[in-house]
PLY file of the C-alpha trace (Angstrom):
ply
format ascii 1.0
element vertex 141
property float x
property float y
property float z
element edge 140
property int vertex1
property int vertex2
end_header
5.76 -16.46 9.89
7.04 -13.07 12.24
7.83 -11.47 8.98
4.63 -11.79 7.10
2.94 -10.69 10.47
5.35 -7.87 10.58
4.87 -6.76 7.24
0.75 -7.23 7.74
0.94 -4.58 11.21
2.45 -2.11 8.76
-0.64 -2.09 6.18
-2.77 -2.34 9.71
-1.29 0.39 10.94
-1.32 2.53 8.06
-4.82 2.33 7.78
-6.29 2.45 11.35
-8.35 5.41 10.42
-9.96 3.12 7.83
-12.31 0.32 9.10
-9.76 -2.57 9.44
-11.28 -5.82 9.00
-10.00 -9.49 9.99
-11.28 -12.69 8.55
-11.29 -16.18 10.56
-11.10 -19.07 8.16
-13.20 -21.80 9.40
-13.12 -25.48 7.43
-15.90 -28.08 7.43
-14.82 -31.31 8.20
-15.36 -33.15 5.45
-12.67 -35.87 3.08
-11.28 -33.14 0.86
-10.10 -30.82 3.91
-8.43 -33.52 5.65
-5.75 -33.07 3.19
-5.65 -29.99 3.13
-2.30 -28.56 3.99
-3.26 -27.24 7.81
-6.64 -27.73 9.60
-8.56 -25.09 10.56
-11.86 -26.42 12.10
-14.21 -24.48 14.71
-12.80 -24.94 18.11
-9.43 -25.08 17.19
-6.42 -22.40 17.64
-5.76 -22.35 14.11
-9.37 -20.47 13.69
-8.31 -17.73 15.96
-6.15 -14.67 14.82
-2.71 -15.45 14.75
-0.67 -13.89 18.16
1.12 -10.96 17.30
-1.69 -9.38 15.00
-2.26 -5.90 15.51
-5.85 -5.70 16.20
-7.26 -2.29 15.93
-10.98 -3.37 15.60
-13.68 -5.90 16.81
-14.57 -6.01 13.00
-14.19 -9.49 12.78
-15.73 -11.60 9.94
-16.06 -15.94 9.66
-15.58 -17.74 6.18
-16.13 -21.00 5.06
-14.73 -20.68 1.46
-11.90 -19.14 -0.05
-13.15 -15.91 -0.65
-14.25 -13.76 1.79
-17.29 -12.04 0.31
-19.03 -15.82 0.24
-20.14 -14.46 3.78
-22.63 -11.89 2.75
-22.15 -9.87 6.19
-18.90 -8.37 4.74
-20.78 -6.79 1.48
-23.04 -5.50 3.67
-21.10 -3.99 6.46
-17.97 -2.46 3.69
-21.91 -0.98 1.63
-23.08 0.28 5.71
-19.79 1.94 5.90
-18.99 3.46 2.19
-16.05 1.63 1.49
-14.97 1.86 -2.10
-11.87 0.19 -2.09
-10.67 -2.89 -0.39
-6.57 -3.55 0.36
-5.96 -7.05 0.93
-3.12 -9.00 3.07
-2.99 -12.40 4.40
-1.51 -15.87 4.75
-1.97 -17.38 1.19
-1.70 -14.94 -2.25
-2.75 -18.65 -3.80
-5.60 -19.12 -2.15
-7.68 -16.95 0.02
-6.57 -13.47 -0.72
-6.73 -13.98 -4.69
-10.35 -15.61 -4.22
-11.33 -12.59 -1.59
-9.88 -9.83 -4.12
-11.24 -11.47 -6.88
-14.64 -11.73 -4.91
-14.10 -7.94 -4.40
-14.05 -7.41 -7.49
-16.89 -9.22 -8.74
-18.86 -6.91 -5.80
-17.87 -3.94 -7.71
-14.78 -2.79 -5.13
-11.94 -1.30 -6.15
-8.57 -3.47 -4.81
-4.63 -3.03 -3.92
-3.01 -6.06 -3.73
-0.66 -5.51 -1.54
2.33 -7.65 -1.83
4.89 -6.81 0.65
2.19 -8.50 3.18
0.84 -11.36 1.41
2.24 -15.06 1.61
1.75 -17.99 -0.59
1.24 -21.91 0.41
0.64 -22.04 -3.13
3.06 -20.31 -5.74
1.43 -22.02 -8.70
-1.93 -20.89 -7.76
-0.60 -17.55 -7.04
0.92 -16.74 -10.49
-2.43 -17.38 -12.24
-4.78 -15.81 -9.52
-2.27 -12.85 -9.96
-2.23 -12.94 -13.53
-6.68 -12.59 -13.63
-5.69 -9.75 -11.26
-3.88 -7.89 -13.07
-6.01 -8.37 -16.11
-8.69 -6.99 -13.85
-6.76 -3.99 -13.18
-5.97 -4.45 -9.96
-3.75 -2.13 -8.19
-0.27 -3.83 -7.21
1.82 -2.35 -4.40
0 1
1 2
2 3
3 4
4 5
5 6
6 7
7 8
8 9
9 10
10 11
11 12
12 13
13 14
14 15
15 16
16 17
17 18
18 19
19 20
20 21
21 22
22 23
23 24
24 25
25 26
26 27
27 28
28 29
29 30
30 31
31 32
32 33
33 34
34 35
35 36
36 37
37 38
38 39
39 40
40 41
41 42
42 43
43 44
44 45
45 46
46 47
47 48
48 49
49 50
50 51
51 52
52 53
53 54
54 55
55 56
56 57
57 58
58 59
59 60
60 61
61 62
62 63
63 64
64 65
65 66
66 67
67 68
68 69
69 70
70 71
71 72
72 73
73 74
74 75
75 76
76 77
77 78
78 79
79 80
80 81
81 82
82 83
83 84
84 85
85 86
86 87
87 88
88 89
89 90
90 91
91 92
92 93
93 94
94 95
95 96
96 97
97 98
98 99
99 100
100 101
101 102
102 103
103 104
104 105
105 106
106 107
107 108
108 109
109 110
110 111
111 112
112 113
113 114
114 115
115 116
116 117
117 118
118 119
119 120
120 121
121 122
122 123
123 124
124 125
125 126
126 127
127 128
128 129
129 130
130 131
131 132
132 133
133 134
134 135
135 136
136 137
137 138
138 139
139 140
């Protein structure tokens, strides 16, 4: 979508003084993820960064799960590098960003939501993830 990758070079761009970091999805193939809604397995071009991302960093990090932080190398590195707070963007506000911010959370970051460059695959999923969010006192922007 050229405006969700529009809207996600803004918040990159914004914050290139500020260690920008990229996440890869990568599924297992297993029964449950064939029906998942796209495919995403190692090898593929759907596990690459989408064309037309600003990339402003060789920070790149590889997930198997929703959220981000299951990959312990991204605790450590944001810890290495002081990071306090944690802005998230991405493809699915019902999935993977919620679980990542929410993952944040649980590592004791501060986190902006950022909606203008989140989208959803999932609305349902992204009303309730949104809701613990907010409960959490998440910052909204």
């Amino acid at each position: 979508n050229e405006i969700l990758i529009q809207a996600v070079n803004k918040v990159i761009e914004a914050n290139k003084d500020n260690p920008v970091i990229y996440i890869k999805n990568i599924m297992k193939k297993n029964l449950i993820n064939k029906f998942a809604p796209f495919q995403a397995y190692e090898g593929t071009e759907e596990v690459e960064l989408v064309s037309g991302l600003h990339i402003v960093s060789d920070y790149i990090f590889t997930k198997y799960e929703g959220n981000a932080f299951s990959n312990s190398k991204l605790n450590e590195f944001l810890k290495e590098h002081l990071v306090e707070c944690v802005e998230v963007v991405g493809v699915d506000g019902g999935g993977c960003v919620a679980l990542t911010a929410l993952g944040a959370i649980k590592e004791g970051y501060s986190v902006i939501v950022n909606e203008k460059a989140i989208g959803t695959m999932f609305d349902k999923n992204k009303e309730k993830y949104f809701k613990k969010l907010r409960e959490a006192d998440v910052k909204f922007i």
